[in-house]
MARNURO-633924 format. One line per field, with one value per atom (N, C-alpha, C): residue number from 0; residue in one letter; atom name; x negated, y, z. Coordinates in nm, 4 decimals, padded with zeros to 6 digits. Layout:
residues N
seq = NUM; ...;
type = A; ...;
atom = CA; ...;
u = X; ...;
v = Y; ...;
w = Z; ...;
This chain:
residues 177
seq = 0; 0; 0; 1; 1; 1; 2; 2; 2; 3; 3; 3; 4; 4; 4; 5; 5; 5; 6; 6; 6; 7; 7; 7; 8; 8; 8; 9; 9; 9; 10; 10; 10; 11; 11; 11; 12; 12; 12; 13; 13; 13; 14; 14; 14; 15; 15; 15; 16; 16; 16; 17; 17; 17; 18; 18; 18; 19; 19; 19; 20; 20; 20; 21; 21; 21; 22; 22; 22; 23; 23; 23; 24; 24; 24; 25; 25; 25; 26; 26; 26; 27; 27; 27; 28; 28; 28; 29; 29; 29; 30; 30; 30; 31; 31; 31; 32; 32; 32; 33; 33; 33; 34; 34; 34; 35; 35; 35; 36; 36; 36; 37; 37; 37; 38; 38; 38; 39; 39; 39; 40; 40; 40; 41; 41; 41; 42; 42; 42; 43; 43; 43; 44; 44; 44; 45; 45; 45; 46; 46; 46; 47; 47; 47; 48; 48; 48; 49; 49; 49; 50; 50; 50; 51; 51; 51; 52; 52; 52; 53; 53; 53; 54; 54; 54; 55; 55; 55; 56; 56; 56; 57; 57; 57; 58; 58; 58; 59; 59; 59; 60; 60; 60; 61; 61; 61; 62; 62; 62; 63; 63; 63; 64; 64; 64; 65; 65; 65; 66; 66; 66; 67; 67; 67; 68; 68; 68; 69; 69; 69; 70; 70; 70; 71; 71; 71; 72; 72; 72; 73; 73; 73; 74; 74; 74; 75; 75; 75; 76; 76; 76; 77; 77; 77; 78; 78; 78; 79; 79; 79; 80; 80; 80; 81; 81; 81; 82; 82; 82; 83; 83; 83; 84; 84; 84; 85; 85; 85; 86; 86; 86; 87; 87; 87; 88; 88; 88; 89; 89; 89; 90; 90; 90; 91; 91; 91; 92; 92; 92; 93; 93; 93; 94; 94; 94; 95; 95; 95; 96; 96; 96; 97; 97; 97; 98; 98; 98; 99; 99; 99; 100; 100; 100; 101; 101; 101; 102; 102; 102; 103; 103; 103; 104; 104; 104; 105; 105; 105; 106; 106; 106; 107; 107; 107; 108; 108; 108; 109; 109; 109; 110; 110; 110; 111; 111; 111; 112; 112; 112; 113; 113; 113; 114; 114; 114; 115; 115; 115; 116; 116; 116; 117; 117; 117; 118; 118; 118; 119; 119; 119; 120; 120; 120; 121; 121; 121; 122; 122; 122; 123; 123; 123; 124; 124; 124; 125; 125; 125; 126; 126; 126; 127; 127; 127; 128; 128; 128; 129; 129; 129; 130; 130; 130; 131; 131; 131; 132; 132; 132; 133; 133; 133; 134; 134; 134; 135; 135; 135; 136; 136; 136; 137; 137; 137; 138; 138; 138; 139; 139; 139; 140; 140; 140; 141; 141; 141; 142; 142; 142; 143; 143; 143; 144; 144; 144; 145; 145; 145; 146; 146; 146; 147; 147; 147; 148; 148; 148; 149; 149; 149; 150; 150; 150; 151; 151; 151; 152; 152; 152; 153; 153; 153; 154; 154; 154; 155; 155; 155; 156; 156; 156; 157; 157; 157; 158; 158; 158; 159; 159; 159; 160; 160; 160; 161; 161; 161; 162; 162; 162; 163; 163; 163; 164; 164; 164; 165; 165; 165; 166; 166; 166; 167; 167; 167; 168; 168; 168; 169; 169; 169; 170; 170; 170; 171; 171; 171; 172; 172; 172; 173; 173; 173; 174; 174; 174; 175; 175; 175; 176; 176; 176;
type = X; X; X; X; X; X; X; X; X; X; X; X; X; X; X; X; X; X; X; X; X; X; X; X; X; X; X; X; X; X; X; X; X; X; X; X; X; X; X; X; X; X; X; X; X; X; X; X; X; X; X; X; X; X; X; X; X; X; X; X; X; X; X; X; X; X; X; X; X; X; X; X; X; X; X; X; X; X; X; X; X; X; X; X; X; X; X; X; X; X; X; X; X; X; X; X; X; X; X; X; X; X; X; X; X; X; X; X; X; X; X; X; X; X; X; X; X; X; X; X; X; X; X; X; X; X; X; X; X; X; X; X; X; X; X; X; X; X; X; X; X; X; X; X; X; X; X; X; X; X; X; X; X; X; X; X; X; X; X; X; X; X; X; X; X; X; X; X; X; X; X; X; X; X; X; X; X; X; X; X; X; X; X; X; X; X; X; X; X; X; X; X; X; X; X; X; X; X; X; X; X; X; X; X; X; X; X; X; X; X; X; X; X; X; X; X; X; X; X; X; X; X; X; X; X; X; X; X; X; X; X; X; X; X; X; X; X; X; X; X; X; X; X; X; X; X; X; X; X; X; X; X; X; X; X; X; X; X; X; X; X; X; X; X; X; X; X; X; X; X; X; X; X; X; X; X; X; X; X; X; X; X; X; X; X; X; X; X; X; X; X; X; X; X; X; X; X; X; X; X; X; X; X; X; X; X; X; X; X; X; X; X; X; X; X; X; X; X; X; X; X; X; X; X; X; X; X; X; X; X; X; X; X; X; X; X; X; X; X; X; X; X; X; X; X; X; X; X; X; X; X; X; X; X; X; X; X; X; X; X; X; X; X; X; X; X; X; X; X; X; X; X; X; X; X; X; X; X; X; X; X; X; X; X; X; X; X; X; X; X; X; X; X; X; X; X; X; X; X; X; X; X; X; X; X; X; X; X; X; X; X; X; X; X; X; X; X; X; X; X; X; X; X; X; X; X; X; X; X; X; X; X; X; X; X; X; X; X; X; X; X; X; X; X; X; X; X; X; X; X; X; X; X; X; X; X; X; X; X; X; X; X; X; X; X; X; X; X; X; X; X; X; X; X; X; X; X; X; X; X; X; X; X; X; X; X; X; X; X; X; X; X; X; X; X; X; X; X; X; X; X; X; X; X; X; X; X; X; X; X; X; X; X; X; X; X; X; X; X; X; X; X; X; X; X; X; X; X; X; X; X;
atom = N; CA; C; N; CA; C; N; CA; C; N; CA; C; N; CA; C; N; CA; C; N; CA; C; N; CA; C; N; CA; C; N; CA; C; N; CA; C; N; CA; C; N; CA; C; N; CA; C; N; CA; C; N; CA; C; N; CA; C; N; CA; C; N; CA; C; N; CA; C; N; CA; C; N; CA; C; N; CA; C; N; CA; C; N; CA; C; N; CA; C; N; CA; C; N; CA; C; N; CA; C; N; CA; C; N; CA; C; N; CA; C; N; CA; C; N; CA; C; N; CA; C; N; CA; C; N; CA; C; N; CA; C; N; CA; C; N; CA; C; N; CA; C; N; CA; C; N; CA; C; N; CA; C; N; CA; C; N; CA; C; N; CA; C; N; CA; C; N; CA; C; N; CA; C; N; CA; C; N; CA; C; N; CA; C; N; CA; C; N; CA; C; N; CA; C; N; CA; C; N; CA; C; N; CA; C; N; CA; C; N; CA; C; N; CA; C; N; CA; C; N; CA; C; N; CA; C; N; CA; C; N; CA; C; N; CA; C; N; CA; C; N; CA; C; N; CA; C; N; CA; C; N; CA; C; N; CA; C; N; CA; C; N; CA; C; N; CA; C; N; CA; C; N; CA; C; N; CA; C; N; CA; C; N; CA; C; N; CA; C; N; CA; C; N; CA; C; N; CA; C; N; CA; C; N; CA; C; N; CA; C; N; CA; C; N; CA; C; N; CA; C; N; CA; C; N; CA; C; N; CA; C; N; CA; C; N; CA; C; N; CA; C; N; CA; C; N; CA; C; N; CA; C; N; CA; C; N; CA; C; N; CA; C; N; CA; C; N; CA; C; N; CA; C; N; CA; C; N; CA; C; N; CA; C; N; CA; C; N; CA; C; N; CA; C; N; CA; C; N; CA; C; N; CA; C; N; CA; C; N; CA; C; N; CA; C; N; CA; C; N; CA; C; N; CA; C; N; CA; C; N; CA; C; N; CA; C; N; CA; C; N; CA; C; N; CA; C; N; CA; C; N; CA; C; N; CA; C; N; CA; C; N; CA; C; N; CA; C; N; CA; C; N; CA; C; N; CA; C; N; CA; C; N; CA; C; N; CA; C; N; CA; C; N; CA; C; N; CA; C; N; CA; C; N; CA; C; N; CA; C; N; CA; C; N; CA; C; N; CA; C; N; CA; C; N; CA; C; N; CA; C; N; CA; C; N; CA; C; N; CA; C; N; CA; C; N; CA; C; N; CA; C; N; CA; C; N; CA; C; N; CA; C; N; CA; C; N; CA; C; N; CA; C; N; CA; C; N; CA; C; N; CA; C; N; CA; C; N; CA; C; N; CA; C; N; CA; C; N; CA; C; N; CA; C; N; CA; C; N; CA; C; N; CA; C; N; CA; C;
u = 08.0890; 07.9788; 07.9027; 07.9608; 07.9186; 07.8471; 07.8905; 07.8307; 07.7120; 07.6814; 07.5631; 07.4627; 07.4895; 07.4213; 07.3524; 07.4206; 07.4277; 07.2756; 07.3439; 07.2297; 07.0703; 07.0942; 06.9496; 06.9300; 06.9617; 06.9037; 06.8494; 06.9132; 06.8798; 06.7014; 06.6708; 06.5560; 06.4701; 06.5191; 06.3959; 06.4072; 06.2793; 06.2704; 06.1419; 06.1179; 05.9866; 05.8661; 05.8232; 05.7370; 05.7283; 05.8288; 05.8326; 05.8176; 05.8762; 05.8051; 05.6822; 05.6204; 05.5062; 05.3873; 05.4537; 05.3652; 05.3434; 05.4742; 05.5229; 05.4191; 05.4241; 05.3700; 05.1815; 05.1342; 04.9926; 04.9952; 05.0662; 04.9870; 05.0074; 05.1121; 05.1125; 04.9815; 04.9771; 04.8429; 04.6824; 04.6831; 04.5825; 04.5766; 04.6910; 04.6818; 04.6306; 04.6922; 04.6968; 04.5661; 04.4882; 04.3536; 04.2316; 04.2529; 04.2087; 04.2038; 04.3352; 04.3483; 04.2674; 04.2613; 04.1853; 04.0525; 04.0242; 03.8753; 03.8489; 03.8937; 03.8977; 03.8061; 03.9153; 03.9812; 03.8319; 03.8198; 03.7013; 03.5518; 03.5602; 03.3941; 03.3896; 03.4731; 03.4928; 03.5001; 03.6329; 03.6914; 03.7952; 03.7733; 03.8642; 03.8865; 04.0355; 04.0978; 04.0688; 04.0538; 04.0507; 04.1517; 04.2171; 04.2181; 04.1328; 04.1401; 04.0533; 04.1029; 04.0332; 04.1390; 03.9966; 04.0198; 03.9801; 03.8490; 03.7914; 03.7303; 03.6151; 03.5290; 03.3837; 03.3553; 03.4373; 03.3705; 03.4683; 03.5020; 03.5591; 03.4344; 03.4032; 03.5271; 03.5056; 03.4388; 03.4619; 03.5675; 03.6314; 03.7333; 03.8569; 03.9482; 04.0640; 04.0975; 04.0993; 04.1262; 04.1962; 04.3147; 04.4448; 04.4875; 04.5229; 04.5918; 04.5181; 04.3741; 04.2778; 04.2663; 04.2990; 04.2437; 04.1417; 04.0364; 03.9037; 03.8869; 03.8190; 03.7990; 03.6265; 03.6314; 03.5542; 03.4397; 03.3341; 03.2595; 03.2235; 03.2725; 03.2243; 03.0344; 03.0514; 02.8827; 02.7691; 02.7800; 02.6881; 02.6894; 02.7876; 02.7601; 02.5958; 02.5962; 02.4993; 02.3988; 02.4119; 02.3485; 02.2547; 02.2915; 02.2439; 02.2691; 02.1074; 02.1241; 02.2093; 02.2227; 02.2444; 02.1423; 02.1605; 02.0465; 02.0619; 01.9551; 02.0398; 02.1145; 02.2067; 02.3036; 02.4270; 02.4310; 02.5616; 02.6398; 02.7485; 02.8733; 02.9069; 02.8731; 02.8732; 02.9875; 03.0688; 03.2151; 03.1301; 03.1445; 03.0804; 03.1505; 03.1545; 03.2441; 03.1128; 03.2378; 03.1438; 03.1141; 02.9658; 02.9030; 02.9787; 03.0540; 03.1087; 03.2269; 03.3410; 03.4630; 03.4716; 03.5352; 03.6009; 03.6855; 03.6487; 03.7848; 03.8365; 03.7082; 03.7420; 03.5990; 03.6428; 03.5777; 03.5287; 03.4133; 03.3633; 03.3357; 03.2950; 03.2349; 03.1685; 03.0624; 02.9275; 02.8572; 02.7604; 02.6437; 02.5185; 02.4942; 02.3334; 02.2485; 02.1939; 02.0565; 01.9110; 01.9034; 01.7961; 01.7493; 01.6881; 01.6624; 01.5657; 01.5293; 01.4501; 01.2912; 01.2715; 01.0779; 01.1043; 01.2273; 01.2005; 01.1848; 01.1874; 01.1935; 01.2701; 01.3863; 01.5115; 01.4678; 01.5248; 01.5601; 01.6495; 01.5671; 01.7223; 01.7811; 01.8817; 01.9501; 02.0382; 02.0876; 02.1896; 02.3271; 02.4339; 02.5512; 02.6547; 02.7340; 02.8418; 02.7474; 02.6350; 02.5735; 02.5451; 02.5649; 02.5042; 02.4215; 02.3189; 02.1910; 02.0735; 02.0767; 02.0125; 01.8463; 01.7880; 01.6838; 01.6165; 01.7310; 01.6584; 01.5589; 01.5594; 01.4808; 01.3288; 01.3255; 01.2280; 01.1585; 01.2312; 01.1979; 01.2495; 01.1617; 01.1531; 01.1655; 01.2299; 01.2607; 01.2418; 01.1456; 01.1347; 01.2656; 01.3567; 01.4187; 01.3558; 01.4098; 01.3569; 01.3752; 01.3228; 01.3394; 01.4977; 01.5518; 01.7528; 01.8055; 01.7464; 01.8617; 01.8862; 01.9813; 02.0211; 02.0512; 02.0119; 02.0485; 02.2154; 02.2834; 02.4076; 02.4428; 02.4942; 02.6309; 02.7177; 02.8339; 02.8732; 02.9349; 02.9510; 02.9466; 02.9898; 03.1024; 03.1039; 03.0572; 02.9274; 02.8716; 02.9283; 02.9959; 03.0353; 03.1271; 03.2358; 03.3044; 03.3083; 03.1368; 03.1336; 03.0556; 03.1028; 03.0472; 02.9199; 02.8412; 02.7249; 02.6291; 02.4932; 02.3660; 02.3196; 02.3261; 02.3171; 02.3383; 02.4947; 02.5542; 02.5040; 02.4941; 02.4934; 02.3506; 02.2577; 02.1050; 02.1472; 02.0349; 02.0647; 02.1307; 02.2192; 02.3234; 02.2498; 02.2860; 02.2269; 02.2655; 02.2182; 02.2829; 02.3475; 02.3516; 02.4281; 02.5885; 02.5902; 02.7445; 02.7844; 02.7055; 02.7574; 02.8297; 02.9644; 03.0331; 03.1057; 03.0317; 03.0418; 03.0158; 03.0575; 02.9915; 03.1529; 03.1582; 03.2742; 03.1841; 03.3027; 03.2968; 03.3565; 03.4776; 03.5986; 03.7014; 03.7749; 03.8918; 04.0031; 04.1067; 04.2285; 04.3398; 04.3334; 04.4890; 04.4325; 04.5128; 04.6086; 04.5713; 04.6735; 04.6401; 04.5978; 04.5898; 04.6097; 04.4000; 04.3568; 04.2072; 04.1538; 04.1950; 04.1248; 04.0182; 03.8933; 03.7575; 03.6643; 03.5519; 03.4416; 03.3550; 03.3521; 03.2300; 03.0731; 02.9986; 02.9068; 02.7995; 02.6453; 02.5861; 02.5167; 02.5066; 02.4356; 02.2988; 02.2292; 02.0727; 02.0342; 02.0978; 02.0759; 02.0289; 01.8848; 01.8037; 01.8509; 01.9764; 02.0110; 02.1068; 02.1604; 02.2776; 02.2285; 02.0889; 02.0258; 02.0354; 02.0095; 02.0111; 01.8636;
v = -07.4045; -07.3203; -07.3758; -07.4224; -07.4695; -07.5789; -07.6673; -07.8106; -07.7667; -07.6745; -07.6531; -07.5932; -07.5110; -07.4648; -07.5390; -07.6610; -07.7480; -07.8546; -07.8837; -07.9471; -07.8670; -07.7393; -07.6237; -07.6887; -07.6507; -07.6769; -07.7934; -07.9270; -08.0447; -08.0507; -08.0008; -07.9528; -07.9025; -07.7618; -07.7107; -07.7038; -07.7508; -07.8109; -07.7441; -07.7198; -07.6181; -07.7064; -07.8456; -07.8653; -07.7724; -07.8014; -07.7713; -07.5958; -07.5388; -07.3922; -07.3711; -07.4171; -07.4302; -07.4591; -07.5522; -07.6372; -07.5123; -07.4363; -07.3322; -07.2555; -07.1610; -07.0626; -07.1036; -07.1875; -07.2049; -07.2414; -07.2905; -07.3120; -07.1372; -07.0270; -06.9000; -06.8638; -06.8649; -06.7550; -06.8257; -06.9653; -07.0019; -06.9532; -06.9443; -06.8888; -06.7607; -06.6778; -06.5046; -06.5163; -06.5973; -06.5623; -06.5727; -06.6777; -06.7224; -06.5802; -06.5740; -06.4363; -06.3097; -06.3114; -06.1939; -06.2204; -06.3426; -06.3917; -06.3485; -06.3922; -06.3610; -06.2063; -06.1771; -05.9790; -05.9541; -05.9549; -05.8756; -05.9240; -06.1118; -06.0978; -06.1551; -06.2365; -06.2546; -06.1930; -06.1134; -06.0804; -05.9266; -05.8535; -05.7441; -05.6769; -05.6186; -05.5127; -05.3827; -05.3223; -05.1964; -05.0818; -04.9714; -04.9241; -04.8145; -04.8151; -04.7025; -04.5853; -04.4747; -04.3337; -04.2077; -04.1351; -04.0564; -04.0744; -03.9404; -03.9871; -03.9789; -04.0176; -04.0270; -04.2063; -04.2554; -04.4327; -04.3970; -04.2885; -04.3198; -04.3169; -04.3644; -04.4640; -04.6616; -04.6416; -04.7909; -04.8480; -04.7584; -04.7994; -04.6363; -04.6362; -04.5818; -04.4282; -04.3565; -04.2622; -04.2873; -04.3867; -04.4544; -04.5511; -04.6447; -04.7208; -04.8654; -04.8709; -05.0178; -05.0701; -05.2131; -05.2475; -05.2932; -05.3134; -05.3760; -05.4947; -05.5773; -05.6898; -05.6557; -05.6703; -05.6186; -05.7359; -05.8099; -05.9296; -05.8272; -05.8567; -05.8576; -05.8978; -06.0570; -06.0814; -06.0001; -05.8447; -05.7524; -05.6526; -05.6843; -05.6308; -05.5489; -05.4145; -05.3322; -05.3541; -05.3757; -05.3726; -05.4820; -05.5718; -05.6935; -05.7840; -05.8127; -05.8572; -05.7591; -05.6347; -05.5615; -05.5057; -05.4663; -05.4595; -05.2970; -05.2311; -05.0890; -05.1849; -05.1123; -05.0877; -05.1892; -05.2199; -05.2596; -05.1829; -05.1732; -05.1074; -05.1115; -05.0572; -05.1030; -04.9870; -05.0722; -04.9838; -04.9669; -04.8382; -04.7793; -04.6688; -04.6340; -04.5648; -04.4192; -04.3188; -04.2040; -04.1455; -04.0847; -04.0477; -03.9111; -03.7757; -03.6987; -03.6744; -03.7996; -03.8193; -03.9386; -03.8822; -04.0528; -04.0938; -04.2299; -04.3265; -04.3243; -04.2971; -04.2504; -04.3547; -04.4610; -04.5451; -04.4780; -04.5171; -04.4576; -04.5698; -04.5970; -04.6797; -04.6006; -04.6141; -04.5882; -04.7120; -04.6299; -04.7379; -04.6860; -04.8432; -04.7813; -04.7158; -04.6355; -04.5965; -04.5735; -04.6198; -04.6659; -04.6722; -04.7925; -04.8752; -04.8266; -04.8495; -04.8083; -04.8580; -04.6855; -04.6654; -04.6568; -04.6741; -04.6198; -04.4535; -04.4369; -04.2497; -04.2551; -04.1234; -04.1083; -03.9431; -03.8977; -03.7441; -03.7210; -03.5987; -03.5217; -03.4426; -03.4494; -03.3304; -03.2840; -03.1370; -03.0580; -03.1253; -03.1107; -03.1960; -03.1376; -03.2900; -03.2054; -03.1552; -03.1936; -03.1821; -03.2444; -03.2188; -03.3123; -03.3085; -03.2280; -03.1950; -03.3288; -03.4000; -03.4691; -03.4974; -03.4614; -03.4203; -03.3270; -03.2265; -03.0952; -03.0009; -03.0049; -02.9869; -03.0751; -03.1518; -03.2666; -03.2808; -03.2739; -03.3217; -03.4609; -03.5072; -03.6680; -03.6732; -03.7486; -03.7596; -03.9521; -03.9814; -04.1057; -04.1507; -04.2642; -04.3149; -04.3686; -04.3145; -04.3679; -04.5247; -04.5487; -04.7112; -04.7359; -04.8214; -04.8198; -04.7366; -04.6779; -04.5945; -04.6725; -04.6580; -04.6455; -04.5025; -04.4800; -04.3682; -04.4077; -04.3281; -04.3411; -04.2878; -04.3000; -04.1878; -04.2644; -04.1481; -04.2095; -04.1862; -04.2953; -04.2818; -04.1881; -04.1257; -03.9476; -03.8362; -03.7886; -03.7362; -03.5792; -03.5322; -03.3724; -03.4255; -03.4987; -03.4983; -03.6150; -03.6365; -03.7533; -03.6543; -03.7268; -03.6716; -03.7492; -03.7980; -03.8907; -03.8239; -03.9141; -03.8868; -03.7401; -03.7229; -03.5716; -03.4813; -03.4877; -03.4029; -03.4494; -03.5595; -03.5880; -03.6442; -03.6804; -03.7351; -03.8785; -03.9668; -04.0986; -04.1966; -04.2704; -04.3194; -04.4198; -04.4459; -04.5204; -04.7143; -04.7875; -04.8934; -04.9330; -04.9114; -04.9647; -04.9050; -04.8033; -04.7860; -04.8443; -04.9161; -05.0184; -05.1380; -05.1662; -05.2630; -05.3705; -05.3978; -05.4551; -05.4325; -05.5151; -05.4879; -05.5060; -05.4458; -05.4175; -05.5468; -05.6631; -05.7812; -05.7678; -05.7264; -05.7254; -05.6206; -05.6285; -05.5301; -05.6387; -05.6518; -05.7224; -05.6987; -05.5288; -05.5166; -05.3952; -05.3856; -05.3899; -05.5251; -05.6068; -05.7258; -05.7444; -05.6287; -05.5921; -05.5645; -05.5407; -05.4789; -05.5970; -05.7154; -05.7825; -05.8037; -05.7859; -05.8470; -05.8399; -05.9423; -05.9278; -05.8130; -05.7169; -05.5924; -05.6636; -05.6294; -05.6704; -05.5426; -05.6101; -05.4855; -05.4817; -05.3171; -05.3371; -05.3638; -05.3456; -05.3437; -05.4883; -05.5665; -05.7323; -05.8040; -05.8266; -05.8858; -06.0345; -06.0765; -06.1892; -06.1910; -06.0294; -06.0251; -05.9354; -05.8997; -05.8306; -05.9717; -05.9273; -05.9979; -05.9569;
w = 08.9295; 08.9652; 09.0850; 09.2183; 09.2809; 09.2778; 09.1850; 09.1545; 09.0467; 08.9603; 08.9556; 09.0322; 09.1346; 09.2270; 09.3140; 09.3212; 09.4295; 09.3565; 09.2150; 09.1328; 09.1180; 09.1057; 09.1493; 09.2426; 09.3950; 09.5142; 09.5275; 09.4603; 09.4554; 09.3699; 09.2789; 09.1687; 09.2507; 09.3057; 09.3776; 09.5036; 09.5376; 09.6585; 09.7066; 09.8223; 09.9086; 09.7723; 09.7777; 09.6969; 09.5693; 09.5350; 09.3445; 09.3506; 09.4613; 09.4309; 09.4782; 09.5686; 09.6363; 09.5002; 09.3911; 09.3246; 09.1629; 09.2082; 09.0633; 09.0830; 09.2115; 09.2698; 09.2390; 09.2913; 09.2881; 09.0989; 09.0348; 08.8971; 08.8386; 08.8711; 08.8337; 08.8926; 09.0269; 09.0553; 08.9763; 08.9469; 08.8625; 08.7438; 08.6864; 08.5397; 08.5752; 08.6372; 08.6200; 08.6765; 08.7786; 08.7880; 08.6672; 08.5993; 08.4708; 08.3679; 08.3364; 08.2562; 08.2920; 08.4784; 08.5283; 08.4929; 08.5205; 08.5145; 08.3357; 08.2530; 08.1098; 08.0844; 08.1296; 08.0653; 08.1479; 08.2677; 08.3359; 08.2969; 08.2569; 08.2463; 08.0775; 07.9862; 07.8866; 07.7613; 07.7802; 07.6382; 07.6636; 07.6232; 07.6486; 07.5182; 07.5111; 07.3929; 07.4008; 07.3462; 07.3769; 07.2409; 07.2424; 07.1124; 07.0802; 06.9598; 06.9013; 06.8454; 06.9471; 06.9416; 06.8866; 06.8156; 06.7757; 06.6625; 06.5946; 06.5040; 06.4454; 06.6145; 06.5743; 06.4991; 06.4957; 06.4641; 06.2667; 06.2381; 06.1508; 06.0243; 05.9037; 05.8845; 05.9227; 06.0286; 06.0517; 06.1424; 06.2066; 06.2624; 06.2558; 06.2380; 06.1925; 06.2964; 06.3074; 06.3950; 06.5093; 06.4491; 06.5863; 06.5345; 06.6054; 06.5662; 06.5264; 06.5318; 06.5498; 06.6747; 06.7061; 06.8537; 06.8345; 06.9110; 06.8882; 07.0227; 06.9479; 07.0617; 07.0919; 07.2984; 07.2805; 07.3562; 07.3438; 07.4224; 07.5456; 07.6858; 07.7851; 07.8185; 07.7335; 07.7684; 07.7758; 07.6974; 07.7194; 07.7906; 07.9229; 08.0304; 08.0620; 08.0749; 08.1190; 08.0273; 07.8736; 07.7284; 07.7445; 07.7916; 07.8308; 07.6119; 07.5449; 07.4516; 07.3279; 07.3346; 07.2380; 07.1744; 06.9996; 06.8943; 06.9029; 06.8536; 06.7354; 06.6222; 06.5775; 06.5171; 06.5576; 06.6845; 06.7631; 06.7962; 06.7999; 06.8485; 07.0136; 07.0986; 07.2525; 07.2996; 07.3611; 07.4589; 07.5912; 07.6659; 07.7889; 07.8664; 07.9859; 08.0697; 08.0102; 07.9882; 07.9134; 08.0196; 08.0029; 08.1244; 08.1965; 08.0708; 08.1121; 08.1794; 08.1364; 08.1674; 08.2630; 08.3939; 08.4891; 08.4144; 08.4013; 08.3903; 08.2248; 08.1308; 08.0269; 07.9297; 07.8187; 07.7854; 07.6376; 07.5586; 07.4492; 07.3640; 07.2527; 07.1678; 07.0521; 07.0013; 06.9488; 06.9088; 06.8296; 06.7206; 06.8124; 06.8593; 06.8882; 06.8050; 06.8247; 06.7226; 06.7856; 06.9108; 07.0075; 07.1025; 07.1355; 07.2502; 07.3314; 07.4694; 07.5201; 07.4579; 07.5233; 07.4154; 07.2771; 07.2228; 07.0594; 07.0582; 06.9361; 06.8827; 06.8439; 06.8709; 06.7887; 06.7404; 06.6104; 06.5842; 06.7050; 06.7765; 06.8001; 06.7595; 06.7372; 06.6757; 06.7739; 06.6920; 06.8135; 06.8368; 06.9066; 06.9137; 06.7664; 06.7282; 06.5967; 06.4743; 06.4463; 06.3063; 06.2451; 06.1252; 05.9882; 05.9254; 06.0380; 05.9804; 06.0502; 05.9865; 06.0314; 06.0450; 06.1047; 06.1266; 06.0677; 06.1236; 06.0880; 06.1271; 06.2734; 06.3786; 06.3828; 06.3036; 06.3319; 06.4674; 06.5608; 06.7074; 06.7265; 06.8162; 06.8523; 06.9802; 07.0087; 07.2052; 07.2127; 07.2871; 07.3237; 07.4293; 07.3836; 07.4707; 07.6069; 07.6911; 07.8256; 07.8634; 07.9503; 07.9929; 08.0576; 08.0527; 08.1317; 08.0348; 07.9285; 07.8319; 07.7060; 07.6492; 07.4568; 07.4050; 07.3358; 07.2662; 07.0951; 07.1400; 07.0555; 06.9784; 06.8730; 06.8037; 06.7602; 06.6796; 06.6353; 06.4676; 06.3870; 06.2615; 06.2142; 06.2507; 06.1762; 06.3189; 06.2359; 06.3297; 06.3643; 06.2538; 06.3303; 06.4152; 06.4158; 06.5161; 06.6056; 06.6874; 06.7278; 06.8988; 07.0319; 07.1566; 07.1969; 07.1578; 07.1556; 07.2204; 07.1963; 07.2872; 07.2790; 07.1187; 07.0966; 07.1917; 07.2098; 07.3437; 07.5330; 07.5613; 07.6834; 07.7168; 07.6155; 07.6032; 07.6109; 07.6445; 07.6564; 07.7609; 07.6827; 07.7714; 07.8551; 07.9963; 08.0771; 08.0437; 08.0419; 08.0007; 08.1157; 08.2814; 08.3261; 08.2679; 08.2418; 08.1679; 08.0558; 07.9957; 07.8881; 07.9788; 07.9043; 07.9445; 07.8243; 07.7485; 07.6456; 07.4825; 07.3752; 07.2575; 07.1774; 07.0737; 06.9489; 06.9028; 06.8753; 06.7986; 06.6831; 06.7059; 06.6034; 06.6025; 06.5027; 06.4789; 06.5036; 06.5583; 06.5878; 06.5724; 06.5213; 06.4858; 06.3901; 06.3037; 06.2431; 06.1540; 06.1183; 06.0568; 05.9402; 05.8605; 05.7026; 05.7342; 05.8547; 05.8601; 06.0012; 05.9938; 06.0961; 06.0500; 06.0941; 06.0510; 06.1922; 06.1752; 06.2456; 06.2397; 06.3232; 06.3215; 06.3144; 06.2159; 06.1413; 06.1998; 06.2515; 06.2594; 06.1020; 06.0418; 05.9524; 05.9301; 06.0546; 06.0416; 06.0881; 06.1001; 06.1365; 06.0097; 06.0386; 05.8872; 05.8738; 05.9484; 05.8896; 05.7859; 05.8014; 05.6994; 05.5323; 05.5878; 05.4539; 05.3255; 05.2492; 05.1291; 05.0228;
């Protein structure tokens, strides 16, 4: 026992942890650097995005690059700190950009423009929902979301493996046919 102990001490030496220590905090900064301005997971809980993403149990990958709706379309999927809840993240389909016209409708209906009222999106806003609209907390309910609370865009689905795919916007005339 001793004579391997002895062989450790011989191995590590002030360098070699000195040299361990700085390549760990590079990695874990890298990873930080990643997760915060890159690439982030998120899961997908409840069931306004259904049926494009699962009630529980989907993770979604989410691009950082559209930080504060920086280069997002209507009909993108954008993750955002919800304006009603601290500390509490949302994902939604755009349905419009600043200066468009959206219907408004009342919150939780499927009446879709029933009211035939029009509310111009303001300038710094998107207007949202989400794909099942009775049970979705969207613009309807809170008006238009500010884009600095956008903190990225739904790229993909990543888990469950049986449903990995790229999130596709539908209104992108490159994917019309």
């Amino acid at each position: 026992m001793s004579a391997r102990f002895r062989q450790f001490l011989r191995i590590v030496n002030p360098r070699t942890v000195a040299r361990s220590t700085f390549d760990g905090l590079g990695v874990f900064c890298a990873v930080i650097l990643t997760w915060e301005h890159i690439v982030t997971i998120q899961g997908s809980e409840g069931p306004s995005m259904y049926p494009t993403f699962n009630v529980r149990g989907d993770v979604l990958l989410i691009s950082r690059w559209y930080d504060r709706g920086r280069g997002i379309k209507v009909g993108d999927i954008v993750r955002f700190n919800h304006p009603s809840f601290v500390h509490v993240y949302g994902a939604k389909r755009v349905l419009g950009m600043p200066g468009d016209f959206v219907c408004k409708d009342p919150g939780y209906s499927t009446d879709v423009g029933a009211d035939n009222e029009m509310i111009q999106v303001p300038q710094g806003h998107i207007y949202v929902a989400g794909d099942n609209l009775p049970w979705s907390r969207d613009s309807r309910n809170y008006g238009p979301l500010p884009m600095g609370l956008v903190n990225g865009k739904v790229i993909a689905r990543a888990w469950p493996p049986s449903r990995i795919q790229i999130v596709h916007n539908p209104f992108d005339s490159s994917q019309i046919e």
